[in-house]
N, C-alpha and C positions, 0 to 999 in steps of 0.2 A: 725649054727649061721651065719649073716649076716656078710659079711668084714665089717671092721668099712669104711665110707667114710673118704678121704682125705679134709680139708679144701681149698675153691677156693685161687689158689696166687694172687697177689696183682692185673696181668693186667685178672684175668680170673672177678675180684671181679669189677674191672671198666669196665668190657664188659655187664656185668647182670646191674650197677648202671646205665650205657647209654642205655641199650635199657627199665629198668625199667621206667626211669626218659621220654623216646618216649612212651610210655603204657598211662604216665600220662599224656604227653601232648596232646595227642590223645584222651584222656579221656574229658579235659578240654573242650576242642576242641568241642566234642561231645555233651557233656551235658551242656555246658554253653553257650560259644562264639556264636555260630552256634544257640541255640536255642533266644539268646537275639539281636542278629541280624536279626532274620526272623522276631522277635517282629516287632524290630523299623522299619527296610525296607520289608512289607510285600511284595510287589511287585519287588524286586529285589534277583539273586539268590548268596547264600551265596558262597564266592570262600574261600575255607581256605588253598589254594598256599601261599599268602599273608602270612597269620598268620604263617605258617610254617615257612617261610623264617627266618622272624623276628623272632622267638625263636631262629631256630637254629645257625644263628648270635652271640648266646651268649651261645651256647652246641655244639661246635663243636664236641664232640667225641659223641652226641647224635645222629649227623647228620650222623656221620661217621658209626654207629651203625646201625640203619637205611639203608644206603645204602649197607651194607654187608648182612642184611638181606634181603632184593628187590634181591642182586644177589642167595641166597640161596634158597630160595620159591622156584623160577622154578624148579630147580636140585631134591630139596625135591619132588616137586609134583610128577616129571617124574620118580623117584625110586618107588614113594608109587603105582603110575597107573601099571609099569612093574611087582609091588610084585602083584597086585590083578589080574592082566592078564594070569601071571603062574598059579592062584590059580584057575583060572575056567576052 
C-alpha cells in the first residue's frame, strides 16, 4: 500500500498559491489581454512586460515565485539533457 502523503505547511501551501495565481495570470495574458489588443492595435506589436509589471506591483510573492522558477528551469533542463546523454 501507498505511504499516505503528508499535507503541504503553511509556506510550501503559499509557494503552489503564488506560482498557481503566475499560471493564471499568464493565462489571462494569453487568451484575453494579448488577443483584444491585437484587435484594437492591429498594426502595433503586443509587449506584455508592461502588463506583468503592473500585476506584479500587487503579488509580490507572485513575482517572487516567478523569479525562483527562471532560476530553476536551467538546472532542471541541464540534469534532464545529462540523464538522457548517459542513457544513449
Amino acid at each position: 500500500m501507498a505511504k499516505k502523503q503528508k499535507p503541504y505547511n503553511a509556506a510550501e501551501k503559499r509557494l503552489v498559491s503564488a506560482f498557481a495565481r503566475f499560471v493564471v495570470y499568464a493565462e489571462i495574458e494569453k487568451q484575453c489581454i494579448k488577443p483584444a489588443f491585437e484587435k484594437a492595435k492591429p498594426n502595433e506589436a503586443f509587449v506584455a512586460e508592461s502588463w506583468v509589471k503592473e500585476v506584479f506591483k500587487n503579488d509580490p510573492e507572485a513575482k517572487r515565485a516567478l523569479a525562483a522558477i527562471r532560476r530553476e528551469v536551467p538546472k532542471i533542463r541541464q540534469d534532464y539533457l545529462k540523464q538522457m546523454e548517459t542513457k544513449s
